[in-house]
N, C-alpha and C positions, 0 to 999 in steps of 0.2 A: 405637436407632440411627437416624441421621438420612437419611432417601432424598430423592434428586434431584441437583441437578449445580448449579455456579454456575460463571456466562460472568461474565471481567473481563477485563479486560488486564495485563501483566504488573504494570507502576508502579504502576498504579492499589490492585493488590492491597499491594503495598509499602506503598505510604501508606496503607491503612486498616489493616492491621497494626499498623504504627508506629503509628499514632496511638494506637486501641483499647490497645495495651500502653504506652500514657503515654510514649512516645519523642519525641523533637524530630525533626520530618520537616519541613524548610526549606529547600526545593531555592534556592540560591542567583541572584541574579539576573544576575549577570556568566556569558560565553558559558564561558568556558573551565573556571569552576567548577563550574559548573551540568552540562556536558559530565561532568565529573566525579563529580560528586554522582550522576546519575543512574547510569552505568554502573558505578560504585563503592560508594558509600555507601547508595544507594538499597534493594540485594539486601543488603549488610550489614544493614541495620534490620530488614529483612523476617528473615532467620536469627535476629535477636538477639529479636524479636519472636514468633518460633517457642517459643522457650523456656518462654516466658512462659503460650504457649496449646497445652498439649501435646493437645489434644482437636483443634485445628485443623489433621486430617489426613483425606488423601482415599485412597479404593481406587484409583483412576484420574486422572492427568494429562494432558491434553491440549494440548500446543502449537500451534500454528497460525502459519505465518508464523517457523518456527523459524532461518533463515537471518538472522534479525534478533539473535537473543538470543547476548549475549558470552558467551565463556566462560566468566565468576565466575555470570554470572544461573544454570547449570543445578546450579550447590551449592546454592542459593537453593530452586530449581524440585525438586530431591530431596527436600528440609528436608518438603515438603507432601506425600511420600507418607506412608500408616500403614505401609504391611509394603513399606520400603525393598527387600528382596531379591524378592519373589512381589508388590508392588505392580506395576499397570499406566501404563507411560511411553511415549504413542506422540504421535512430532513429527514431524510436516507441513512440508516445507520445498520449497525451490527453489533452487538453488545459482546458478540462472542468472539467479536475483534477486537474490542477494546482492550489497547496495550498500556495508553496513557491515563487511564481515569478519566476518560472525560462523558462525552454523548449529553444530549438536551437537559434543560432541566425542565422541574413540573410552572414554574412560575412565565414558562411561553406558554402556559397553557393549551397544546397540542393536543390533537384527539389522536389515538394511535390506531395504525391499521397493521396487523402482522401480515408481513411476505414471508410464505412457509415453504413452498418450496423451491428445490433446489432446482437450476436450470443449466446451471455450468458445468458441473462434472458427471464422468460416468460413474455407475452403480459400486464402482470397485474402488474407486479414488474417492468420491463422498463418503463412504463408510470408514476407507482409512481415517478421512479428513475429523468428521465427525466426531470418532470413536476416540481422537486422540482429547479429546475435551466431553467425553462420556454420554454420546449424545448420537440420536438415529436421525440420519436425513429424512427426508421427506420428497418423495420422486416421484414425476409423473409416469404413467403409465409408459409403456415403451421405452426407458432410459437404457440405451446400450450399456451391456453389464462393463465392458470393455478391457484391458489387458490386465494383468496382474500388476500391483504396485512393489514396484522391484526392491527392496534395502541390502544398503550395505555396510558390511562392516570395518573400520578401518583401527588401522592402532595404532600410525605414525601420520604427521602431515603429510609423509611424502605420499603415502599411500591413499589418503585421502585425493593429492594431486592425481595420481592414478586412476582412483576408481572415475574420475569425471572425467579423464582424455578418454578414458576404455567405454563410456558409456555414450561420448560424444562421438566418438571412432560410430560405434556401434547404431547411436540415430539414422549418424549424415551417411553414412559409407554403407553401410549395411543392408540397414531402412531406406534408406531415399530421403528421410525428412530435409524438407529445406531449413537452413539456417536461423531463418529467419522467424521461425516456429518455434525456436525452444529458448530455453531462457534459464540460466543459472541465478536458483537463489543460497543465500546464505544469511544466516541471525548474526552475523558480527559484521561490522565495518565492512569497509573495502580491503582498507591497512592492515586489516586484523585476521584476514582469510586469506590461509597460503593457493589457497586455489585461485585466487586473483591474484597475489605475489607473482605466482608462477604464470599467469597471463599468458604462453604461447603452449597448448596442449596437442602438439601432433600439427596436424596444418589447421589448426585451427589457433584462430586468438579473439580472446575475451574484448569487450571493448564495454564501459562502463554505464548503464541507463542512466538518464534516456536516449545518448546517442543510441541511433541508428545503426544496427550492424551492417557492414556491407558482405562483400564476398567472403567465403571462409573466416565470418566473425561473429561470436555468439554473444549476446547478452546478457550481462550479470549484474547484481541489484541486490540491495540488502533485501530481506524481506518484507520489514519494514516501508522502507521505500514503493517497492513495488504491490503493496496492500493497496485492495480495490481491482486491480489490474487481472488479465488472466495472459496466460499463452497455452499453448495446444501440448505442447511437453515440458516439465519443469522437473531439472535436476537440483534437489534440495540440498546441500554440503555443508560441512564444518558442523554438523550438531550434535551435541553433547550433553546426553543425560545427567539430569541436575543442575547444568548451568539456567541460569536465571534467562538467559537470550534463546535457550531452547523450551523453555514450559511449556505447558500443554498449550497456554492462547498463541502463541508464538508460531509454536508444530502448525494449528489449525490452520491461520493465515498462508503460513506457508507452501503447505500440502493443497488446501485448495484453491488455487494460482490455476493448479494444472487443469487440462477439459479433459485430454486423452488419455495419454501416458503420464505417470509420477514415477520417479525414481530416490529415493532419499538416503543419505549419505551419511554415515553417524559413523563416530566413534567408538571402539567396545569399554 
């Protein structure tokens, strides 16, 4: 019998399935097919794929980030235990992250345990975090209250480009923080954020998650993307009241990213 454990993400396991079992796994290039493919066809292959590798079964499954997975992915996600009924199924969510509709349903029948508090942020950055989805953390005794959560105001891109060299100036040069510490988020694309457009701010350049930044190179990452994740400083950009990529669940993920410092970057 085989010991140890294997970390993937959920598609990622799709597609090596599918393929291994000689399956056609061709997530299509058009948005609204592709959109499809993956939240549909993708868990299909992976089921149909099962068949094929009836040895390809785990004692324990573990989700992570389970507020993301559709409903059809947890037929899929069952398919992988060996003893369906006495098999171990424990998913990790966040309702208050949920951006896609998704999280468990009642028919895995799940007993729920709340994890209530906060262990990531300081007392200043979870109350921002929090408060932006109308809501009081929960903090253990002794939580450094920590610095003030800085915002800004911008009225052009360019100035938006600005407030993030000025604030990145102001970690690395100023502060001391290493680079390697902080992390540019933003609610739009890559393509769609002139602070990544602009990609060389002062002696600093962006380089896109999850590369690795090296010397004089900061990190930036939708927000989206980087959900689940934290870093020690997080300069939040491009967000814009009333856009639908800035809503309150959006804000939350986003601002709580950070452990230390938050700085957030909005438009007036």
């Amino acid at each position: 019998t085989a010991v140890g454990y294997k970390a993937t993400n959920f598609h990622m396991l799709c597609r090596e399935l599918a393929i291994n079992a000689g399956l056609n796994f061709k997530p299509p290039k058009e948005d609204e097919a592709s959109k499809e493919f993956w939240e549909t066809r993708a868990p299909e292959l992976m089921i149909e794929a099962l068949k094929t590798y009836p040895d390809e079964r785990y004692d324990a499954v573990i989700v992570d980030e389970g507020q993301d997975f559709r409903e059809y992915w947890w037929l899929a996600v069952e398919k992988l235990l060996k003893y369906p009924k006495n098999g171990h199924l424990w998913v990790f969510f966040d309702p208050q992250q949920d951006l896609y509709g998704g999280g468990p349903t009642e028919a895995l029948g799940l007993q729920a345990a709340s994890l209530t508090w906060n262990c990531r942020n300081t007392e200043r950055i979870a109350a921002h975090a929090f408060g932006r989805i109308g809501m009081v953390p929960k903090l253990k005794p002794g939580t450094p209250e920590g610095t003030p959560v800085r915002e800004l105001a911008c009225d052009t891109d360019q100035e938006m480009v600005d407030a993030v060299r000025k604030t990145l100036h102001q970690l690395v040069t100023e502060e001391k923080l290493d680079t390697d510490r902080i992390v540019v988020l933003s609610p739009r694309g890559a393509q769609a954020s002139p602070v990544w457009r602009a990609r060389k701010l002062g002696n600093l350049t962006l380089v896109e998650f999850p590369q690795r930044p090296g010397p004089r190179e900061i990190a930036f990452a939708s927000l989206q993307r980087f959900k689940g994740l934290e870093a020690d400083a997080v300069i939040l950009c491009d967000v814009r009241e009333g856009d639908p990529a800035s809503g309150p669940a959006h804000m939350y993920v986003g601002t709580s990213r950070a452990r230390h410092v938050l700085v957030v970057a909005k438009y007036r």
